[in-house]
N, C-alpha and C positions, 0 to 999 in steps of 0.2 A: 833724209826723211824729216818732215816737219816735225818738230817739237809739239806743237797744237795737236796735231793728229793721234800723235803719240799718246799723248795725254788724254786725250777724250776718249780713245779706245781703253786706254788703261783705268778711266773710272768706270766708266761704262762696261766692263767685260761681266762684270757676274749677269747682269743684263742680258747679253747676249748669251749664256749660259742656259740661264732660265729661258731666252726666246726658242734655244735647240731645243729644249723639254720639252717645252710644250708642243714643237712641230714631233717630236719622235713619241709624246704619248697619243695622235692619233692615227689609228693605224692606215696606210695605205695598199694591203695587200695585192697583188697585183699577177696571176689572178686573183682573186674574181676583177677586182681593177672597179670600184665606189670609192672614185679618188673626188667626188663633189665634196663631199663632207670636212676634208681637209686642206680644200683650197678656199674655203668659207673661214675657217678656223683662222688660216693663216691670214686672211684680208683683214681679219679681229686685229692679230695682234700687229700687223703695219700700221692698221690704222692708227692704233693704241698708241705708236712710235711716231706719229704725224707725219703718212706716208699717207699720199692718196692712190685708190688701187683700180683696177678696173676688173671686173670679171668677166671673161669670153667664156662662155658655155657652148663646146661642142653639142649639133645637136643631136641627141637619141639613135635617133637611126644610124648615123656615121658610126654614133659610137656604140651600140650592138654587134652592125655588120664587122665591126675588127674585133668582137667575144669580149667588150668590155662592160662597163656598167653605168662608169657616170664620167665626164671629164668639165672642170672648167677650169681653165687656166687664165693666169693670172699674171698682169704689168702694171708695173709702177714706173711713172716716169715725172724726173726730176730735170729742171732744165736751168743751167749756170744763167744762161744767155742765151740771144735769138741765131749766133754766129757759134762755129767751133763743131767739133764731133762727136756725133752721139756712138756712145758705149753700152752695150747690153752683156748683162750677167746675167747667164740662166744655169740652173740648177731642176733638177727632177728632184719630184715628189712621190714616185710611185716607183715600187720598190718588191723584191718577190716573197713569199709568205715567212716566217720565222725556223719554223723547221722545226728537229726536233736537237736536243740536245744542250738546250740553255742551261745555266746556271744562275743569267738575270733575268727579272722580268725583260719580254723582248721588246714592250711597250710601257718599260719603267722607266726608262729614260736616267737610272739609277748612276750616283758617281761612287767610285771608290779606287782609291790611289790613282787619282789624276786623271781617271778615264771616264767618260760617259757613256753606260751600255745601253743599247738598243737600238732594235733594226733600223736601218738608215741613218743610222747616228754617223756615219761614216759617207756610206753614198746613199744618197747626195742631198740630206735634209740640214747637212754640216755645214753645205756650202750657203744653203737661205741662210744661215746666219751669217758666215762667212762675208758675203755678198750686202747684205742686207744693212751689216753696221760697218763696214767700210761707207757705204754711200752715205748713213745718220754722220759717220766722222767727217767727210769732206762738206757734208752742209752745213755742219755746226763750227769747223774748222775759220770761216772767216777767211778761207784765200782765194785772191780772186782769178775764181778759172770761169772759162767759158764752153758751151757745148753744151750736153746733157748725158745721162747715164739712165738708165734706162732695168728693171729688175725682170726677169722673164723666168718665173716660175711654173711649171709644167710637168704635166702628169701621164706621158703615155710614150717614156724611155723603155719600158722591156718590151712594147710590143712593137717597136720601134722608130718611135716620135713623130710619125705622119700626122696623128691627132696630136700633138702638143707643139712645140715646134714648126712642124711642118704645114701645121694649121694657120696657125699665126703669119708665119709670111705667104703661106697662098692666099690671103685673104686679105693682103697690104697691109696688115696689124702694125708691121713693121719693120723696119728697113735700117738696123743700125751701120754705122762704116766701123766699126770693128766689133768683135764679141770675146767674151772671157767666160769659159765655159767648167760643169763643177769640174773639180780634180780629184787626183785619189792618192796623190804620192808627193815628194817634193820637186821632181821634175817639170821641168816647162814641158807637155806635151806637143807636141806640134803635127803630129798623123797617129792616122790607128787605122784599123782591118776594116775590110768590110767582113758583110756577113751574106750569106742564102742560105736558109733553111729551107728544108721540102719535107712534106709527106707523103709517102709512097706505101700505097695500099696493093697489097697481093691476093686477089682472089681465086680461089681453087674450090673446092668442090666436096662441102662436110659429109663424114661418111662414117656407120660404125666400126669401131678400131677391129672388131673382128670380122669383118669383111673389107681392108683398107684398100683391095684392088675396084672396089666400088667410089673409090675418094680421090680429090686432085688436092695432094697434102701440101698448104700454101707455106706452111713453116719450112717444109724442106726446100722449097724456091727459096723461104727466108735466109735459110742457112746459107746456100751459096751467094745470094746476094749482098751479104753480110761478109763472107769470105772476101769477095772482088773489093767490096768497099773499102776494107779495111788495109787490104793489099796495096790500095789506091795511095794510102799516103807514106809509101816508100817512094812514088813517084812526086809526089807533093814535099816531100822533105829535103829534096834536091835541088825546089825552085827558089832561092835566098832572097830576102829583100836587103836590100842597099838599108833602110832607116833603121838606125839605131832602136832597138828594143822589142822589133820583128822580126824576127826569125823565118818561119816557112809557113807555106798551108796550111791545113791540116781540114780533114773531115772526120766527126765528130758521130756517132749514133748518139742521140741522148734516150731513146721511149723506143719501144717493142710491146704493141699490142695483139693478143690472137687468140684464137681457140675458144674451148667452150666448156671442153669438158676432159678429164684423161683418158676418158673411153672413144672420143670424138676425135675421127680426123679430120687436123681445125682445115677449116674451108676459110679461114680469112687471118691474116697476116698483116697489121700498121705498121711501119717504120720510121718516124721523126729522124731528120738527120740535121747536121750544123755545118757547113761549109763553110770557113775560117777563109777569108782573100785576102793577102797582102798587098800596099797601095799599089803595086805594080801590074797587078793581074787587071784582066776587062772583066767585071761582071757580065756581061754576055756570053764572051767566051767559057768563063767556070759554069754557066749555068749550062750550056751545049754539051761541056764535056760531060760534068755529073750526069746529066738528061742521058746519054749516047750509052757511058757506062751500063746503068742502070739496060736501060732496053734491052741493050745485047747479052746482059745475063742474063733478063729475066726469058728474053726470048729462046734461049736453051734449056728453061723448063717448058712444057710437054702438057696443054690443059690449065697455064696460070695465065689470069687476065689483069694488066696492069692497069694503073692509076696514078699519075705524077699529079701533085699539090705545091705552088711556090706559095709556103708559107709568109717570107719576109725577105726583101735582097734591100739588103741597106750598104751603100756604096761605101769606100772608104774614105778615109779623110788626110786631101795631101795639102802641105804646107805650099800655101800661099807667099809669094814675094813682102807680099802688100804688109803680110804680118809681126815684119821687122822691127818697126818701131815698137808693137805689144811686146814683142816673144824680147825685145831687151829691157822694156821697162820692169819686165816681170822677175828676169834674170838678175837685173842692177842693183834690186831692193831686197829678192830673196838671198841674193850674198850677201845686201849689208845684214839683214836679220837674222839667217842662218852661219854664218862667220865661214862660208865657204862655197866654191862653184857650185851654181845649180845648172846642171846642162837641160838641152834641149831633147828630147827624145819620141820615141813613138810608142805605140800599144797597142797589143793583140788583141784588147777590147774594140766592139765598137761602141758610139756613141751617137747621142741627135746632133753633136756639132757639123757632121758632116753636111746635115740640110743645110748650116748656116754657108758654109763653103764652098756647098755647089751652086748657091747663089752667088756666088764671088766677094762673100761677106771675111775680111781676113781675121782668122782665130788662135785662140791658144786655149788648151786647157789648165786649169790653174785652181787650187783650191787645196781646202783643207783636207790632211791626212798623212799618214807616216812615209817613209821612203820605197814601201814598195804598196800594193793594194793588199796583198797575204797578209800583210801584220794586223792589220784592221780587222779582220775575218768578214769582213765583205762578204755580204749572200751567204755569208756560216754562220751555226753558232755562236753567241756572245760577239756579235760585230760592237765597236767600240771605239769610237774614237780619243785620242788622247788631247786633253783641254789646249797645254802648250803648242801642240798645234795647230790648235782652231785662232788661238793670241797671233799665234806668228805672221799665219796665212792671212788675216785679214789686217794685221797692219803693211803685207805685202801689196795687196790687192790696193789698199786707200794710197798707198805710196806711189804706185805703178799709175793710176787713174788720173792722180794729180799729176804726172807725168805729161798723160796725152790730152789733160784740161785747161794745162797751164797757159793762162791769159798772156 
């Protein structure tokens, strides 16, 4: 690892410190998803860091029709030379509400014993820093690489990255030949799940509880439907992924909406569900069976009229050939700096890398945060990242870059 590098991160870190603060004091909650506000913020402080930025603003309509509020994301692009390849780091902005149960402000961005508390402080406002001063260190660094690197800051990972991400390359924004995407653990990631979510509405027929043979009770369709569901992933815990860190399917209820009243027999019945795919499965196929499931219960209630909704099918993410050279330069640097193996692994999360990949774009995920995502409290309570990991990660990331820029 360069000496130069080393050094410039290491004067430079309470910097990058304060640059996390200030992305973690404004809020990105998500819903409601009024992530303009804080991609304006953060174009402040790159600039501030003599970064030139561009602002893409999804426009309005796009982003209503997917239940958001505001998006504009945001690239920086840095270029060694007119030869060599370009490298983009993206990182989300937008992140889901704080919850209940703090002990820090969740937008205090507060340190104490080595840790920085607040929401996204972890995933993934850690890795714009992350990201953000590896790239300051290789341009202030003085060595001469060639290519460019490229920062891809974006806001619309929970509702699935079609508008952030997925925007950007539909729209030619950009086209890097490899990506480094946030992290959440010390693993080189290299696959993860997909996803399908549905809603599935049960309508029956409200009626007063003391005449209920006058009512088509949709909750009782619920409950069996709920039974099959749930039955479902004895057969899904069977199906194993070969990748490291995947285990099996799984389907998920997260929401149950219905009824009216306790005297009312509820005539309507919502169901939100999470269908977890491992790389192996076809998204088509898991959407057929769920769909087939569903029907054939509900078609043995008597009077319930059904309604299927594909909320989100975000494909999963298989490691690419191409990603060899990334997934060792990532590996080579995170043993010199963690003083031991960092394997390659997968995760039952999904993520917007997968857009980059089904363009045939070769990726790894890589970024700041502790060894597994639980320790972080990620999406809980006092989410937190620990500083020494934010040091280590991005002298990993500058290390790794100069790797694949080296002139």
């Amino acid at each position: 690892m360069s000496e130069r590098l080393d050094s410039w991160l290491a004067d430079h870190f309470d910097d990058e410190v304060r640059f996390l603060q200030a992305l973690v004091r404004v809020p990105t909650d998500t819903p409601p998803g009024n992530n303009a506000p804080h991609a304006y913020r953060t174009a402040e402080l790159l600039a501030e860091l003599g970064l030139t930025v561009e602002k893409h603003t999804v426009p309005a309509a796009e982003v209503h029709a997917a239940g958001l509020q505001s998006i504009t994301n945001l690239i920086v692009r840095h270029r060694f030379s007119d030869d060599g390849p370009t490298i983009a780091l993206n990182a989300h902005g937008d992140v889901v509400p704080p919850g209940e149960g703090w002990t820090h402000d969740p937008y205090g961005a507060e340190i104490a014993d080595g840790r920085l508390y607040g929401r996204a402080a972890a995933v993934s406002k850690s890795d714009f820093a992350t990201y953000t001063f590896a790239l300051l260190a290789l341009k202030n660094s003085g060595l001469p690489l060639k290519g460019a690197v490229e920062l891809h800051f974006t806001y619309d990972e929970e509702f699935g990255g079609e508008l952030g991400p997925g925007w950007l390359l539909a729209h030619g924004l950009t086209k890097p030949d490899y990506l480094i995407a946030a992290g959440f653990s010390y693993q080189v990631v290299t696959a993860h799940n997909g996803c399908l979510q549905m809603e599935v509405t049960l309508h029956g027929l409200a009626s007063h509880a003391a005449y209920p043979e006058t009512g088509v009770d949709a909750l009782q369709a619920a409950n069996r439907l709920l039974t099959a569901l749930y039955a479902h992933n004895e057969v899904l815990k069977a199906r194993r992924s070969e990748v490291p860190g995947i285990t099996h399917p799984y389907l998920n209820v997260g929401r149950i909406d219905g009824g009216s009243n306790t005297n009312v027999v509820p005539g309507k019945v919502v169901i939100k569900l999470d269908r977890r795919m491992i790389p192996e499965e076809d998204p088509a196929a898991v959407e057929a069976e769920v769909r087939d499931l569903i029907e054939r219960t509900v078609a043995a209630c008597p009077g319930i009229r059904l309604e299927i909704k594909r909320l989100l099918l975000a494909r999963s993410m298989k490691p690419l050939p191409e990603a060899a050279p990334l997934v060792a330069a990532l590996q080579r640097h995170a043993r010199e700096v963690f003083g031991e193996p960092v394997p390659t692994s997968g995760t039952p999360l999904y993520t917007d890398v997968r857009l980059y990949t089904a363009r045939g774009i070769p990726a790894a995920i890589y970024g700041a945060g502790p060894r597994t995502v639980l320790e972080s409290n990620a999406k809980r309570a006092d989410e937190h990242l620990v500083l020494d990991d934010l040091k280590r990660a991005t002298r990993v990331v500058a290390a790794a870059l100069v790797d694949l820029l080296q002139a």
